[in-house]
C-alpha positions as CSV (number, residue, x, y, z in Angstrom):
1,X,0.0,0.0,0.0
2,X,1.3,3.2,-0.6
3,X,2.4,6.1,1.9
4,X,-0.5,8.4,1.1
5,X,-3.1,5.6,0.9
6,X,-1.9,4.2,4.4
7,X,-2.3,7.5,5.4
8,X,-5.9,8.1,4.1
9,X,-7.4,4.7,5.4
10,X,-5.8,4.9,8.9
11,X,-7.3,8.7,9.2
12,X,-10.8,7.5,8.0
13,X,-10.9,4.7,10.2
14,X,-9.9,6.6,13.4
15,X,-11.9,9.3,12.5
16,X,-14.9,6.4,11.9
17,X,-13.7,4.7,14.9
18,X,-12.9,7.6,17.4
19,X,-12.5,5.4,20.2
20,X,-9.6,3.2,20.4
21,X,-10.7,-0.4,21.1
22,X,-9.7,-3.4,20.2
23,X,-11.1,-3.8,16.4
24,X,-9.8,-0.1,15.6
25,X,-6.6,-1.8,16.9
26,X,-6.5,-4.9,14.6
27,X,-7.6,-2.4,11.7
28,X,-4.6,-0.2,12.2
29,X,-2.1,-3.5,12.8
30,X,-3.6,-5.1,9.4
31,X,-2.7,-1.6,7.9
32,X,0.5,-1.4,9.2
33,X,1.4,-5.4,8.3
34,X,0.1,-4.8,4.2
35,X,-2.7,-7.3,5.3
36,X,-5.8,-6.5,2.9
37,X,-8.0,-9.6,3.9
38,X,-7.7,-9.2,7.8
39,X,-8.7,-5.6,7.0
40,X,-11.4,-6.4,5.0
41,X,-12.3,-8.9,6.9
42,X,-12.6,-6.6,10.6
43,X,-14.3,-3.8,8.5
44,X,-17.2,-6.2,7.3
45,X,-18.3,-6.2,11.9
46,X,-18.6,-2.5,11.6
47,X,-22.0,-0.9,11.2
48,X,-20.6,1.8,8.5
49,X,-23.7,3.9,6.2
50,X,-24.1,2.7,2.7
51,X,-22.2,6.0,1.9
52,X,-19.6,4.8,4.9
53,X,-19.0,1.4,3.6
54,X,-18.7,2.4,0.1
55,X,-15.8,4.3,0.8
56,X,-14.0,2.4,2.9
57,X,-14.7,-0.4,0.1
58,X,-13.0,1.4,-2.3
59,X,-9.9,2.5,-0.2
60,X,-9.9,-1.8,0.3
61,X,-10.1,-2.2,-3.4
62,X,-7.5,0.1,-4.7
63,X,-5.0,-1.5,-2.0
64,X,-5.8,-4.8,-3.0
65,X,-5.1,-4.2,-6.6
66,X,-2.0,-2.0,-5.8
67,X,-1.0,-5.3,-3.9
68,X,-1.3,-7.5,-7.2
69,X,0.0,-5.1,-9.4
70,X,3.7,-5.8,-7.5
């Protein structure tokens, strides 16, 4: 993933997720560890809008197909 998409999911999700728990905490480790599928995988347990989910969708997509493009 790069730098400034990193940086773009981790600031939604805490801004989403304002209060550290434990799921924000996996979310920001399977960030951190270029892990895709555990993110994907924590975000599907959050209650995110349609507009919410969308978004985060796509910020999961384009890191999964930066990740194949390698």
């Amino acid at each position: 993933m790069t730098d400034q998409a990193t940086v773009s999911l981790l600031r939604w999700l805490r801004r989403q997720l304002r209060q550290p728990n434990p799921l924000r905490e996996h979310l920001e480790a399977a960030v951190e560890n270029n892990d895709p599928a555990e993110a994907r995988r924590l975000v599907s347990r959050v209650p995110f809008t349609d507009a919410q989910r969308r978004h985060v969708e796509g910020l999961l997509a384009r890191w999964e197909k930066e990740a194949r493009d390698r």
